[in-house]
C-alpha positions in Angstrom: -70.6 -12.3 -94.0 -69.0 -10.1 -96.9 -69.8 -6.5 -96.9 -72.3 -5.9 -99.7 -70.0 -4.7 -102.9 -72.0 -4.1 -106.6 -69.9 -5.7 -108.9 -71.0 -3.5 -111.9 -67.8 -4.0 -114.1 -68.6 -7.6 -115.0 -72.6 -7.4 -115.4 -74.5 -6.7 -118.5 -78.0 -4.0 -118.6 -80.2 -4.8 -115.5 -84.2 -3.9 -115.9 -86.2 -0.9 -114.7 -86.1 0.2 -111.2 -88.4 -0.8 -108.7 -90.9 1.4 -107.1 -91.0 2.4 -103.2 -93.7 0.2 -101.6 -95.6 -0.1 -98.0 -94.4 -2.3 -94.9 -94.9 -6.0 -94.4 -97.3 -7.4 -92.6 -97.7 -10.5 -91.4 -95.4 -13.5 -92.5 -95.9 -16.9 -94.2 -95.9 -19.9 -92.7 -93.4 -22.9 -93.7 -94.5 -24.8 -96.1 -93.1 -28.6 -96.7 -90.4 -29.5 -99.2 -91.9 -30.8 -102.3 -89.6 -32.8 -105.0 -90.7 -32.2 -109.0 -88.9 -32.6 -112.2 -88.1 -29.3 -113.8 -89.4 -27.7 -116.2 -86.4 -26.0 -118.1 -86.1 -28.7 -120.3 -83.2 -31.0 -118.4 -83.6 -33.9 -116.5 -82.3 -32.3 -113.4 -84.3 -32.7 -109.9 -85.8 -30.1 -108.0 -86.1 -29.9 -104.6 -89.0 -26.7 -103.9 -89.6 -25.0 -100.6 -91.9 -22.0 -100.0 -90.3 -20.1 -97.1 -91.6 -17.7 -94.5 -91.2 -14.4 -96.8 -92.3 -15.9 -99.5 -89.3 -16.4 -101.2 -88.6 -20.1 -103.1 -85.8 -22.1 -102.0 -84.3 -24.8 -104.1 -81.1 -27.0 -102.9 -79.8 -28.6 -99.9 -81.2 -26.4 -97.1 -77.4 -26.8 -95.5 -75.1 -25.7 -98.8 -72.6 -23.9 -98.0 -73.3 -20.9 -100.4 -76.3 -18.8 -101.0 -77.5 -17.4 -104.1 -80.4 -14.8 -103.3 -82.2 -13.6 -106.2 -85.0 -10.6 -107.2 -86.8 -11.0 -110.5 -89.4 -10.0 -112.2 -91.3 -11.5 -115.4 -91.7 -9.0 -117.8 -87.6 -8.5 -117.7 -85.8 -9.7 -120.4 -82.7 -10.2 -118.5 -84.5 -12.2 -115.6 -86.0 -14.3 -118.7 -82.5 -14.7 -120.0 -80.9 -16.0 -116.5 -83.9 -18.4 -116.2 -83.4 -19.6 -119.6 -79.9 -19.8 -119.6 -78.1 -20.4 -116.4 -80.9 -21.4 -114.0 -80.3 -24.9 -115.9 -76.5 -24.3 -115.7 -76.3 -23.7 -111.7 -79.0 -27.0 -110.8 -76.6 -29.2 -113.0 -72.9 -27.5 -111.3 -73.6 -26.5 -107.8 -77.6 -27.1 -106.7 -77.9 -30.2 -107.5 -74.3 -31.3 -106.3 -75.1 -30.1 -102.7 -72.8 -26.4 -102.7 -75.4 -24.2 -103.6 -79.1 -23.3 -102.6 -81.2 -20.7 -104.6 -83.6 -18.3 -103.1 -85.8 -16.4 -105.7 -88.0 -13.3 -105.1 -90.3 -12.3 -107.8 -90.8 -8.0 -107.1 -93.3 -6.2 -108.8 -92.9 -3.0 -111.2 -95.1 -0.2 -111.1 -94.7 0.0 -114.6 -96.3 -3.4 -115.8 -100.2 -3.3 -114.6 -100.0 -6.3 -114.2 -96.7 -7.5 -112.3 -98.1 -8.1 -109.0 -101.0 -10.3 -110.5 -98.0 -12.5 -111.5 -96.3 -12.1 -108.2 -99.5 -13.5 -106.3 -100.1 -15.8 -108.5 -96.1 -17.3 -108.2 -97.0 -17.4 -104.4 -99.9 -19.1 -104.5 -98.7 -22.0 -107.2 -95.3 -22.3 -104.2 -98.0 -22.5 -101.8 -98.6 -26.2 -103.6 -95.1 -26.9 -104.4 -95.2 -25.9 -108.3 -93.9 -22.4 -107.6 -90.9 -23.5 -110.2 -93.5 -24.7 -112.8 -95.6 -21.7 -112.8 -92.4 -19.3 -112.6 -91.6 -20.9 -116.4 -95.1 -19.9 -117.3 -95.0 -16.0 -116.3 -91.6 -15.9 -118.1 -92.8 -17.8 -121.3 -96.4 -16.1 -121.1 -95.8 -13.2 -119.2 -97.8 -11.9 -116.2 -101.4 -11.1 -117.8 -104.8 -10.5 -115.5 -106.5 -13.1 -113.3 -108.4 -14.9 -116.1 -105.2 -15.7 -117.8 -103.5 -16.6 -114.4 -106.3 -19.0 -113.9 -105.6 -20.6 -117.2 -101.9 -20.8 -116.3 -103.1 -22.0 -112.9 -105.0 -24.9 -114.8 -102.1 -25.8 -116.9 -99.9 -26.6 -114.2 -102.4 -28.9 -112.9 -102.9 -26.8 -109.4 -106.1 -27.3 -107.4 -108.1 -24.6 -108.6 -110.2 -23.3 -105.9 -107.1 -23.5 -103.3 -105.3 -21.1 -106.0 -108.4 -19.1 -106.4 -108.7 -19.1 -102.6 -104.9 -18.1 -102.1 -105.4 -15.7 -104.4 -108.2 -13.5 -102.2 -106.2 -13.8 -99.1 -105.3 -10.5 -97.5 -102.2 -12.3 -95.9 -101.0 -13.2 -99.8 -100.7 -9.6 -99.8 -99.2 -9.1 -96.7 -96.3 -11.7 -97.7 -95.5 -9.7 -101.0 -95.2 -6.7 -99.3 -92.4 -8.4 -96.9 -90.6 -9.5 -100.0 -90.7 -5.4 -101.3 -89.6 -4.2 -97.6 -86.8 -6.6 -97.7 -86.0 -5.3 -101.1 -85.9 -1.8 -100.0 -83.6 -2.6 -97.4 -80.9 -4.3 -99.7 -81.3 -0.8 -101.7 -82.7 -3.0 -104.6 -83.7 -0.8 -107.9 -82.6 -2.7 -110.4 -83.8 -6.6 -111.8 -82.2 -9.1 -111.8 -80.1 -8.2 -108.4 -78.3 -11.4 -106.6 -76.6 -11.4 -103.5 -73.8 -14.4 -103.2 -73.5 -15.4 -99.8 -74.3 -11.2 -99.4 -72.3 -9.6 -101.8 -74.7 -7.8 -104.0 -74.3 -7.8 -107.7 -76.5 -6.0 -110.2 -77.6 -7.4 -113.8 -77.3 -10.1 -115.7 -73.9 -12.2 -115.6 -72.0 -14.3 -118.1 -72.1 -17.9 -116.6 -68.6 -17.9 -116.7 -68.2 -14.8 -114.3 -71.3 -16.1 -112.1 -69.1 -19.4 -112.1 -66.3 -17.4 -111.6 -67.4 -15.6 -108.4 -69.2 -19.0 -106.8 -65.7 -20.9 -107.2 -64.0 -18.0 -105.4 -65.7 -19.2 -102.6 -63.9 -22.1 -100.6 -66.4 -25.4 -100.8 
């Protein structure tokens, strides 16, 4: 694996840091593979898994390259890769089999209510519409638990399993794995990706993202 290198040159502004947080706790169990249409407006295929640490995989599991990623919802720039070139990578590399996406939404200190969104982007994976709900905190933004229930409802999740989910101490206990793994990748900044491990901060032009995924033999 390449040595982690922050390609700053080539990157636009990346979003407020992230705070220091606790240890994890106890881990996540697999969840299966669910197949949905996305939501970003194409007519591309997504293939969902919820893993262990609670990050979202989409792709072939066995794609040669892997694009990590830490979000957040109330940044712009996130809001501007999902908008942009989330649809850009399914239709080029996901969906062709070279590439697999791992996303980690981390909270921020400075938005009360980040980690509502956080939990509640678990708990929608938890059913397989972890991808639908992730459009809604971007287009709604992360607000307080009677909003997230009304998001909840809108992407036609059972209700009282969300609600359930929701209350569940090890919910918790799986965000605060995804913050300790942040901390050690020295994450402060959102968006950060890590391409096959080699870390780069901000958001990209597609053609540099595209740029640095074809440097990378097939």
């Amino acid at each position: 694996m390449k040595r982690f290198a922050i390609l700053l040159g080539i990157f636009l502004t990346a979003c407020v840091p992230l705070e220091q947080y606790a240890e994890p706790t106890v881990p996540a169990d697999n969840a299966e593979a669910i197949e949905r249409q996305t939501g970003t407006g194409t007519d591309l295929l997504i293939v969902e898994r919820l893993l262990p640490t609670g990050l979202i995989e989409i792709g072939d599991r066995d794609a040669e390259l892997s694009l990590l990623l830490f979000t957040e919802h109330h940044c712009r720039y996130c809001k501007e890769f999902y908008r942009e070139q989330f649809p850009l990578l399914l239709r080029d590399y996901i969906n062709q089999g070279k590439l697999r996406l791992q996303i980690g939404i981390l909270p921020l200190r400075k938005y009360i209510h980040s980690e509502n969104g956080a939990l509640g982007l678990l708990c929608a994976a938890a059913q397989g519409k972890g991808i639908p709900m992730h459009e809604l905190l971007f287009e709604l933004g992360a607000k307080d638990r009677e909003v997230l229930m009304s998001e909840a409802a809108t992407s036609d999740l059972d209700l009282e399993m969300f609600t359930t989910c929701l209350d569940n101490p090890e919910t918790k206990s799986i965000l605060e794995q995804q913050k300790s793994l942040a901390r050690s990748l020295d994450i402060d900044l959102v968006p950060t990706f890590f391409l096959n491990g080699e870390k780069s901060v901000g958001l990209p032009h597609y053609a540099d993202l595209r740029g640095m995924i074809d440097a990378n033999k097939f």
